[in-house]
C-alpha beads as a LAMMPS data file, in Angstrom:
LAMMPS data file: protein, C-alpha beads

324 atoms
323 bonds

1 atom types
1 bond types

-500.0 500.0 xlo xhi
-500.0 500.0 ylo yhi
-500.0 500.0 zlo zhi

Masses

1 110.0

Atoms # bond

1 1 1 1.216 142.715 176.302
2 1 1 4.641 142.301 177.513
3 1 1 3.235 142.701 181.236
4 1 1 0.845 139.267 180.437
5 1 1 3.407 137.450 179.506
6 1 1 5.778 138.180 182.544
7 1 1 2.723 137.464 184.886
8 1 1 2.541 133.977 182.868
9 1 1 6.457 133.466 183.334
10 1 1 6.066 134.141 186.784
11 1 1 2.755 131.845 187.246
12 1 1 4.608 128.948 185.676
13 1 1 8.133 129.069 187.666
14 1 1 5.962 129.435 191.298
15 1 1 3.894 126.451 190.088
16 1 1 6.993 124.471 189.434
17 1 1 8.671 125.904 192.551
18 1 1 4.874 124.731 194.364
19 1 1 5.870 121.214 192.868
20 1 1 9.769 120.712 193.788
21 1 1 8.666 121.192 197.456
22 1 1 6.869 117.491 197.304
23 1 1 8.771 115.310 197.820
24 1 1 7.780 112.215 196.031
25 1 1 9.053 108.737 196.786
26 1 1 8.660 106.191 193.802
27 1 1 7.314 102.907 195.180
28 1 1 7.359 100.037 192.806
29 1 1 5.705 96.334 194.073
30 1 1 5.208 92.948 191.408
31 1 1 1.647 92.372 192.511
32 1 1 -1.798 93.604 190.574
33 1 1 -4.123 96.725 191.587
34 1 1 -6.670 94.790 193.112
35 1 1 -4.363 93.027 196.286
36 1 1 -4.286 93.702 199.254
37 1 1 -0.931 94.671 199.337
38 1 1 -1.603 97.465 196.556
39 1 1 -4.755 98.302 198.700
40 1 1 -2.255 98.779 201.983
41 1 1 0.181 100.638 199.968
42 1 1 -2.487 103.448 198.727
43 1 1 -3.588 103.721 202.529
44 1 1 0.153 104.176 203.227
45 1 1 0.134 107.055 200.264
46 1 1 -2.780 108.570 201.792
47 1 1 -1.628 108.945 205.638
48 1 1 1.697 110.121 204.072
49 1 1 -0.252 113.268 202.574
50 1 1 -2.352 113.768 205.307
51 1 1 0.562 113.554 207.930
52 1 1 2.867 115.777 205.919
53 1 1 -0.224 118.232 204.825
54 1 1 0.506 117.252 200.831
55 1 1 4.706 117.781 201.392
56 1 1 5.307 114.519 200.766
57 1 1 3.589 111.389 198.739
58 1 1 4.215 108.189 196.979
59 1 1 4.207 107.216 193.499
60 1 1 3.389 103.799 193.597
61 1 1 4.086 101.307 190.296
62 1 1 2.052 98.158 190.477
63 1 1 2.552 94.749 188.719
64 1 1 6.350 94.013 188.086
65 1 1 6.303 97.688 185.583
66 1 1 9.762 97.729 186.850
67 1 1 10.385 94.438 187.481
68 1 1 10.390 91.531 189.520
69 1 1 10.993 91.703 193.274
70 1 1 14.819 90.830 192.915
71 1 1 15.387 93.475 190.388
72 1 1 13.619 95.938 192.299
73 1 1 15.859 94.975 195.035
74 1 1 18.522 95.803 193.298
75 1 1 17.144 99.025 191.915
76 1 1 16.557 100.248 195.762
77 1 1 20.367 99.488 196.346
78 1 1 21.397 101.649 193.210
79 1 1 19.012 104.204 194.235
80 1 1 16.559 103.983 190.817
81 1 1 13.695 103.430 193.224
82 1 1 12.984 104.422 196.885
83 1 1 10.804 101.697 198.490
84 1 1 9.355 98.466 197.395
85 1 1 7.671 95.425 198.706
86 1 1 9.190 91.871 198.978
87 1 1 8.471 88.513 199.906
88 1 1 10.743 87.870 202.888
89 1 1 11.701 84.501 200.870
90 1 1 13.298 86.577 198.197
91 1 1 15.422 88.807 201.199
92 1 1 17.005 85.249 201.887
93 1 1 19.267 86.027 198.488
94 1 1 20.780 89.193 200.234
95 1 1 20.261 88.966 204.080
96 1 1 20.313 84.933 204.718
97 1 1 18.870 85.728 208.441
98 1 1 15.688 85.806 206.738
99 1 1 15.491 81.924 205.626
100 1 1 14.335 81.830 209.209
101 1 1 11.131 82.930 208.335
102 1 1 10.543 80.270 205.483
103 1 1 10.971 77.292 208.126
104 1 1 8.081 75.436 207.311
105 1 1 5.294 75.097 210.307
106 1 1 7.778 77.907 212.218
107 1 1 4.756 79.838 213.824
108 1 1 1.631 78.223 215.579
109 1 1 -0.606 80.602 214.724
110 1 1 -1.319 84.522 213.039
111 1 1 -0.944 85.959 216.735
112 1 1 2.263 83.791 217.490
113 1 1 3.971 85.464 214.071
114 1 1 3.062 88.968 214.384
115 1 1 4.490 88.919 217.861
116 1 1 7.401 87.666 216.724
117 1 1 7.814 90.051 213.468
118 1 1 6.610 93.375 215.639
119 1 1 8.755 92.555 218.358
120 1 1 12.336 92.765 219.287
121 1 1 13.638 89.451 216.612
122 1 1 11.569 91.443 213.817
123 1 1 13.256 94.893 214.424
124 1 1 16.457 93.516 214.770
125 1 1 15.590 91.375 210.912
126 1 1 14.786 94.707 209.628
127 1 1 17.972 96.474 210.386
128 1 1 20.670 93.957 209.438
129 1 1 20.453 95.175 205.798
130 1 1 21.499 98.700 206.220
131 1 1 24.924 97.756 205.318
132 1 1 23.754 96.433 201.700
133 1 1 21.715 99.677 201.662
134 1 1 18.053 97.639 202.290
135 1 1 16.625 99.669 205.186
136 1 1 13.292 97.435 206.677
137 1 1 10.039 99.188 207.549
138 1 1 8.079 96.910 208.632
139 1 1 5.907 93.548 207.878
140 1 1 2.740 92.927 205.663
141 1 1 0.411 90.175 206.318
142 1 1 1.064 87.684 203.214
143 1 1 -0.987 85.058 204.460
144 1 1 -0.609 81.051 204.712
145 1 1 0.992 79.100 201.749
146 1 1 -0.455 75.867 200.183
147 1 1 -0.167 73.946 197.455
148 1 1 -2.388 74.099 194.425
149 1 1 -1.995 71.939 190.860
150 1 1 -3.318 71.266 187.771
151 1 1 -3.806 66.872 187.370
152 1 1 -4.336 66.080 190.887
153 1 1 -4.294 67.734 194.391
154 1 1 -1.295 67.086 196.174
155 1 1 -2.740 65.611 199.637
156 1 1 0.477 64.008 201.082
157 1 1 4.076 64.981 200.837
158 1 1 4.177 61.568 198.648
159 1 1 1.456 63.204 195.958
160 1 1 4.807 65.417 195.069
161 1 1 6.820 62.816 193.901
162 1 1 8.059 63.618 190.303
163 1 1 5.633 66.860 190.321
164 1 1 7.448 69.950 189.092
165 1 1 6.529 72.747 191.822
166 1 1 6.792 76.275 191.414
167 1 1 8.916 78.173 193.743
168 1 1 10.025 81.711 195.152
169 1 1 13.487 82.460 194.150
170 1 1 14.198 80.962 197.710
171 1 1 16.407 78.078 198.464
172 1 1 14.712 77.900 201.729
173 1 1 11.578 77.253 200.040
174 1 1 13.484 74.762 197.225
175 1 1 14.695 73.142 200.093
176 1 1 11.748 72.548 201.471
177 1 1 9.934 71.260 198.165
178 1 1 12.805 68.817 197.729
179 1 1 12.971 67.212 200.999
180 1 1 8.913 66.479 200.497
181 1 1 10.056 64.428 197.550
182 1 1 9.389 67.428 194.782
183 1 1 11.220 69.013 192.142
184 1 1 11.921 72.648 193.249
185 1 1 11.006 75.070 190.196
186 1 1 11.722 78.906 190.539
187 1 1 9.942 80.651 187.940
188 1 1 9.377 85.038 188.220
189 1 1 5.468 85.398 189.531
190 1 1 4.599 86.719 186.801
191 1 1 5.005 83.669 184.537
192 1 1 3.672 81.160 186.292
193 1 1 0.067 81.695 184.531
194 1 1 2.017 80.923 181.513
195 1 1 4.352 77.895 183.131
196 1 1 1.259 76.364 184.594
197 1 1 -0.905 76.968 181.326
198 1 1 2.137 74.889 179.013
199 1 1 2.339 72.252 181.510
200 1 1 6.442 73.567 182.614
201 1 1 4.879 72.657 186.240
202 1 1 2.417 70.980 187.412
203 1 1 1.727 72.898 190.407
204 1 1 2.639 76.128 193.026
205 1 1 2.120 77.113 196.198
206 1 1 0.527 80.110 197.670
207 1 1 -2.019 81.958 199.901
208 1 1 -5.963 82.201 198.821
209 1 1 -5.519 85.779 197.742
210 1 1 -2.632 85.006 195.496
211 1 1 -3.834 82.053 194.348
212 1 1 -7.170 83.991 193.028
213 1 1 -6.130 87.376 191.915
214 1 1 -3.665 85.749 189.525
215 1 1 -6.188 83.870 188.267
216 1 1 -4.198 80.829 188.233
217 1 1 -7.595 78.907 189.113
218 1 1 -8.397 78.970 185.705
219 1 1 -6.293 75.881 185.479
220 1 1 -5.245 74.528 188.865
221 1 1 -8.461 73.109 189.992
222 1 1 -6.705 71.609 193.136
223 1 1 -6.247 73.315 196.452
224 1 1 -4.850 71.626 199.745
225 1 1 -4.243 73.876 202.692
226 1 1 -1.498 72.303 204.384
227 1 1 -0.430 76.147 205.185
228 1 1 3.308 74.907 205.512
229 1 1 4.821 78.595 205.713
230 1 1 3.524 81.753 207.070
231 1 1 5.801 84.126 205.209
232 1 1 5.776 87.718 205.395
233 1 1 6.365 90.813 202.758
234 1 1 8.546 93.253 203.789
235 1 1 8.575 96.593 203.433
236 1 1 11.778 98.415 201.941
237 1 1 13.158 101.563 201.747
238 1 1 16.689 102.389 200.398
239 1 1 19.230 103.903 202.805
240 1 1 20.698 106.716 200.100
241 1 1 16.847 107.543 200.023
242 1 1 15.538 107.412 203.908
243 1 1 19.228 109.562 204.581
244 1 1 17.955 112.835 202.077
245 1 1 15.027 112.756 204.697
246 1 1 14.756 115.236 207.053
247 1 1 13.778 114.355 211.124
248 1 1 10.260 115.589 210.115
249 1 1 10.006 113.356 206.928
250 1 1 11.459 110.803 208.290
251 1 1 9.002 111.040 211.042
252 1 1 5.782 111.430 208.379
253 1 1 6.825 108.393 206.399
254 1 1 6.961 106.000 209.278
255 1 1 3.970 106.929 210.748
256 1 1 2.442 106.647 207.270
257 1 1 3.893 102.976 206.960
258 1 1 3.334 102.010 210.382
259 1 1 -0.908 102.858 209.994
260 1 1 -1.034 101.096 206.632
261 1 1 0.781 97.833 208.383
262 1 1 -2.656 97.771 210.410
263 1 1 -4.366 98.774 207.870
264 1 1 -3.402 96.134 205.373
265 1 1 -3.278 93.375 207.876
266 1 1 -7.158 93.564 208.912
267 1 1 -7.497 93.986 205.007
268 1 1 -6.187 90.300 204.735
269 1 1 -8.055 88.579 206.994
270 1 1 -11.022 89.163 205.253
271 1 1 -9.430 89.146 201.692
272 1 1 -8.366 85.540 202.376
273 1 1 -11.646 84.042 203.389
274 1 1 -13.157 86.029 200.523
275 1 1 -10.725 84.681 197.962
276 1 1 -11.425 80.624 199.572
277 1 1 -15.136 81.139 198.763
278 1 1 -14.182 82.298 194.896
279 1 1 -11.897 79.990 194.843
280 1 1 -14.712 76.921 195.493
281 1 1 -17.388 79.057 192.936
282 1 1 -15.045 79.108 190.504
283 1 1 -14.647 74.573 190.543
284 1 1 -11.871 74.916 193.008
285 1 1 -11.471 71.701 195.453
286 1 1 -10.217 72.856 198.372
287 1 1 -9.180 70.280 200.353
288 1 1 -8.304 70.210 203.916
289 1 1 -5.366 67.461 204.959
290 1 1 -3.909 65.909 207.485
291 1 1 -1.304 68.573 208.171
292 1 1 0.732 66.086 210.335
293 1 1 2.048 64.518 207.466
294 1 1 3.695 67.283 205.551
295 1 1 5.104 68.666 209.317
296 1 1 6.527 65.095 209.680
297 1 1 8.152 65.455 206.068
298 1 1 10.156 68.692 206.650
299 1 1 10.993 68.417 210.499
300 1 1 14.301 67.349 209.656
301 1 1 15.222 71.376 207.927
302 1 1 14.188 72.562 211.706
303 1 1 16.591 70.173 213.159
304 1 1 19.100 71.152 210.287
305 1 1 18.640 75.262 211.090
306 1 1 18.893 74.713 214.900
307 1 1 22.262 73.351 214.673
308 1 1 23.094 76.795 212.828
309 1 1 25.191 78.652 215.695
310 1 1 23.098 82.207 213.925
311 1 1 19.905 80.707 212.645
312 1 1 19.666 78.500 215.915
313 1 1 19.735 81.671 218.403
314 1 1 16.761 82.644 216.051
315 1 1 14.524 79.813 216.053
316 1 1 15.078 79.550 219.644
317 1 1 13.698 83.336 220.389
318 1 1 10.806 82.487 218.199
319 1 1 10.144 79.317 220.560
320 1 1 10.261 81.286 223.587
321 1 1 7.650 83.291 222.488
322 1 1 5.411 80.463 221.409
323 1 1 5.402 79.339 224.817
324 1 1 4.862 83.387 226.594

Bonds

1 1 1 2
2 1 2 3
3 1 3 4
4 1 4 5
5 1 5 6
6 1 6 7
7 1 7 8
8 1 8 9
9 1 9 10
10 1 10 11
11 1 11 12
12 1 12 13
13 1 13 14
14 1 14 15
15 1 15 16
16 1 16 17
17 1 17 18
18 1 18 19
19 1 19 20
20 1 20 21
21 1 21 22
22 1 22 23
23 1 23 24
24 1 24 25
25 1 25 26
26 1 26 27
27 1 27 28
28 1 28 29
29 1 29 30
30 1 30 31
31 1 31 32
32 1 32 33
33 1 33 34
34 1 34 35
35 1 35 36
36 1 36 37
37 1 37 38
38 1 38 39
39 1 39 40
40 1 40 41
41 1 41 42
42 1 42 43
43 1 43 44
44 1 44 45
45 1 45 46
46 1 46 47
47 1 47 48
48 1 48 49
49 1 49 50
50 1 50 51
51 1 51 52
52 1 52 53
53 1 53 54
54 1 54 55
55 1 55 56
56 1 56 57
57 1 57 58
58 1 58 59
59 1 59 60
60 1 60 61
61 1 61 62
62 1 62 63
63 1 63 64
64 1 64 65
65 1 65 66
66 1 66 67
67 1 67 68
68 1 68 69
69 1 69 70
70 1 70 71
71 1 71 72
72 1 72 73
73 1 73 74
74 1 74 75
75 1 75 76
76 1 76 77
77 1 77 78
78 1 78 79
79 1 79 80
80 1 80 81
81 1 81 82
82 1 82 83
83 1 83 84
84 1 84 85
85 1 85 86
86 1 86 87
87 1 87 88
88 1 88 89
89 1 89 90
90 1 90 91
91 1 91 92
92 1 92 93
93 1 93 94
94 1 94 95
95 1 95 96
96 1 96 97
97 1 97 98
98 1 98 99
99 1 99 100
100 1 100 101
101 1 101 102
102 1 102 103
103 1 103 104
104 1 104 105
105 1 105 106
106 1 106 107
107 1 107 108
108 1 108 109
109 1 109 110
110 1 110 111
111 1 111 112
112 1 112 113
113 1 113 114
114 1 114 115
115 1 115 116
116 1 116 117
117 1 117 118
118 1 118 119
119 1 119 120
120 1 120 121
121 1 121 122
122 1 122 123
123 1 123 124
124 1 124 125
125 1 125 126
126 1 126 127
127 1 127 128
128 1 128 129
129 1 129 130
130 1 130 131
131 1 131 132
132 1 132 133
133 1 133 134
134 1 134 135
135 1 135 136
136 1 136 137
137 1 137 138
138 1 138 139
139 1 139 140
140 1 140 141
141 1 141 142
142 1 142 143
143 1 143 144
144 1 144 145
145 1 145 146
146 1 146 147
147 1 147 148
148 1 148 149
149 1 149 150
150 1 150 151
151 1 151 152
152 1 152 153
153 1 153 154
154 1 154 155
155 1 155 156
156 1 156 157
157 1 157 158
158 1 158 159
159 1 159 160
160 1 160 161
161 1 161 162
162 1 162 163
163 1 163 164
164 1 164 165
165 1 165 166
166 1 166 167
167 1 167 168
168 1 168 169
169 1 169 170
170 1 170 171
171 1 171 172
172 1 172 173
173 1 173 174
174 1 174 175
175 1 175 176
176 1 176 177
177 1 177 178
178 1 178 179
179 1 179 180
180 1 180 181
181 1 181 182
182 1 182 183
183 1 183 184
184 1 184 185
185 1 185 186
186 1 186 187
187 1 187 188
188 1 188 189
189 1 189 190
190 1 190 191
191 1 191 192
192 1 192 193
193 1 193 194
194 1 194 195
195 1 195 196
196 1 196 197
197 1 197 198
198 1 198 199
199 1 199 200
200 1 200 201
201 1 201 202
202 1 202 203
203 1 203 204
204 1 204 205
205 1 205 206
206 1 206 207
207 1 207 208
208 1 208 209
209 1 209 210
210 1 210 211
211 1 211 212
212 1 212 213
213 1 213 214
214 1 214 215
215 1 215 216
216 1 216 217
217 1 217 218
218 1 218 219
219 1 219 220
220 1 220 221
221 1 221 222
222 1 222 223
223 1 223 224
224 1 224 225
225 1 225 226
226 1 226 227
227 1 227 228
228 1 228 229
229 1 229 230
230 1 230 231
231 1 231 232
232 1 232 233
233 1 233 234
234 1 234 235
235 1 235 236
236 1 236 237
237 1 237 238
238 1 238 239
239 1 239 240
240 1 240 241
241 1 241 242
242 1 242 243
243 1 243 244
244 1 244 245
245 1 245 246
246 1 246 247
247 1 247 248
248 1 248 249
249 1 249 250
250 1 250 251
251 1 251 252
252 1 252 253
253 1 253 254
254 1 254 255
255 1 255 256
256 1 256 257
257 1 257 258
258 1 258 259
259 1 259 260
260 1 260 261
261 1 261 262
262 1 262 263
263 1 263 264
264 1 264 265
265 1 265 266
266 1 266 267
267 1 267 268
268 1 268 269
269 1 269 270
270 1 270 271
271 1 271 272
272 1 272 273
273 1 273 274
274 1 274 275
275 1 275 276
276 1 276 277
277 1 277 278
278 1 278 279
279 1 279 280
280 1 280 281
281 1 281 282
282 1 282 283
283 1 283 284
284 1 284 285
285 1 285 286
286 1 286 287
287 1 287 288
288 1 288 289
289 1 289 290
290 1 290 291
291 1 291 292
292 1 292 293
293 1 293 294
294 1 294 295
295 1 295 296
296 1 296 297
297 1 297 298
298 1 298 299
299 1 299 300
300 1 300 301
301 1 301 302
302 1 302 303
303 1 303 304
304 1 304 305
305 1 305 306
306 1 306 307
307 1 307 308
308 1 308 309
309 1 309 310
310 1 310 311
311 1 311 312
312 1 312 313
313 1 313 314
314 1 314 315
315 1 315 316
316 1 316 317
317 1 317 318
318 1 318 319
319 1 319 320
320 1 320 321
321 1 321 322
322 1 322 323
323 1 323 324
C-alpha cells in the first residue's frame, strides 16, 4: 500500500515538474473573441507552441478582463502582465513619438503605411519605449477610421458642430475632432455602447470591424467613410518579461509574433469588407463623402507637427516614402 502511494507522490511532483518547464506568457487585449485581433493573437499562440515544440505558450485574456488598454499598459510596466495589444493612439500618453501616427490623412494608402510601420521609422517607434519598460513587437492591421452617429450622419467637417464625439484616450485624436469643429469625448471602449445608448455622445469613430463587432449599429444608423486615420495596434511586451527569456525563447516568440502579423493582416482585409456588408443588412447608411473636405479641415495639425524639430524629421521620412 505504502509503495502506491509513493508511485502517486512521485506521478504528481513529475507532472508538476512537466508543467513549470512551460513557460507561459499572460497576454491580456480590450477587444471581444470574435476580432480579428483575438483571431491573430490565437495564430500567434499556436506558432509559439509549434516553434517551441509545447515549451512555451500564451495565455491570452480577451475583452478588457483586466482592463482597459491604459491600465494594461501600466500592468506590463509593473510586470502583472507580459504582452498586450494597444491602439498606437493610446502609446501617445507614454511615448509622444507615436501622435505621428494619428495625423489625420498621414498615409496614401494600406501599402504606403505598412512600408512605413515594417520599415526602418517603425522599428525605430518600437524601440523608444524600452526605457519606460514597453518593448514593441510589431504592428497589427487596425484598419481605416470613420465616423458613425446616432441623429444624423456626419458628411462634412461642419455636420460636427456641437456633436459630442467619442474619442481614444488620444489628444492627437481630440485634437483632431476639435479643429473639425467637434467636441472631443474620451470615453474607455468598452462604454461607449452604453454612452451612445444614453445619448452622452452622439457619435464615434472607427473601422468597419469595430464598428460591427461592438454592435454599436444597433443605434448608430449612420456611417461616413471619410477614413481620416489609418492607425495601427501595437504589439507589447514588457522588458522585465522579454529579459527572463532565453536566446532560444526569445527567438520562438518573435517568430511566433512576426507569422501572426501576416496572419492577422490578410485576416483584416477581408474582415473589413465583411463587416461593411453587415453593416448595410443590418439598416446601416454607409455613406461615401467627399473626403477633400475633412483633409481641408485638419491640414493645418500637419502644418502644426512639421514645425516640431522631432515630429517634423518623422513626417518627413514618411513623405519620402510616399513618393519611393
Amino acid at each position: 500500500m505504502k509503495s502506491f502511494w509513493v508511485y502517486i507522490i512521485f506521478l504528481f511532483l513529475f507532472a508538476c515538474q512537466a508543467e513549470d518547464k512551460v513557460k507561459t506568457l499572460k497576454f491580456a487585449h480590450g477587444l471581444d473573441q470574435s476580432h480579428p485581433v483575438h483571431k491573430g493573437l490565437l495564430h500567434m499562440k499556436s506558432s509559439l507552441e509549434k516553434a517551441s515544440e509545447g515549451k512555451m505558450t500564451i495565455e491570452i485574456y480577451a475583452n478588457q478582463q483586466l482592463g482597459a488598454e491604459r491600465e494594461c499598459l501600466e500592468l506590463l510596466q509593473i510586470g502583472s502582465i507580459d504582452m498586450t495589444k494597444v491602439s498606437a493612439a493610446v502609446i501617445e500618453n507614454f511615448i509622444p513619438e507615436f501622435k505621428v501616427l494619428g495625423i489625420p490623412y498621414l498615409f496614401d494608402s494600406r501599402k504606403h503605411m505598412f512600408s512605413v510601420l515594417d520599415g526602418e521609422i517603425g522599428q525605430e517607434l518600437l524601440a523608444i519605449g524600452e526605457p519606460l519598460r514597453l518593448k514593441g513587437m510589431g504592428f497589427y492591421d487596425a484598419g481605416s477610421r470613420s465616423f458613425y452617429s446616432t441623429e444624423a450622419p456626419i458628411s462634412a467637417p461642419s455636420s460636427l458642430d456641437g456633436k459630442k464625439i467619442r474619442t481614444m484616450e488620444s489628444p492627437m485624436a481630440m485634437e483632431m475632432i476639435s479643429t473639425m469643429g467637434g467636441a472631443a469625448t474620451p470615453i474607455s471602449y468598452g462604454e461607449l455602447y452604453t454612452a451612445l445608448q444614453t445619448n452622452m455622445v452622439d457619435g464615434a469613430e472607427n473601422n468597419p470591424t469595430s464598428f460591427f463587432s461592438s454592435k454599436h449599429y444597433e443605434i448608430c444608423k449612420y456611417y461616413v467613410l471619410d477614413e481620416h486615420t489609418s492607425i495601427p495596434d501595437v504589439l507589447f511586451i514588457g522588458t522585465s518579461s522579454w529579459n527572463k527569456l532565453s536566446d532560444q525563447e526569445k527567438q520562438w516568440l518573435t517568430t511566433a509574433v512576426n507569422e501572426s502579423v501576416e496572419f492577422q493582416r490578410n485576416l483584416w482585409l477581408s474582415n473589413d469588407q465583411e463587416a461593411l456588408e453587415k453593416l448595410k443588412e443590418n439598416g446601416v447608411e454607409v455613406i461615401e463623402p467627399d473626403k477633400s473636405q475633412f483633409q481641408e479641415a485638419v491640414s493645418s495639425m500637419t502644418d502644426k507637427y512639421m514645425e516640431d524639430d522631432r515630429m517634423g524629421a518623422i513626417v518627413k521620412k514618411i513623405k519620402l516614402k510616399k513618393e519611393n
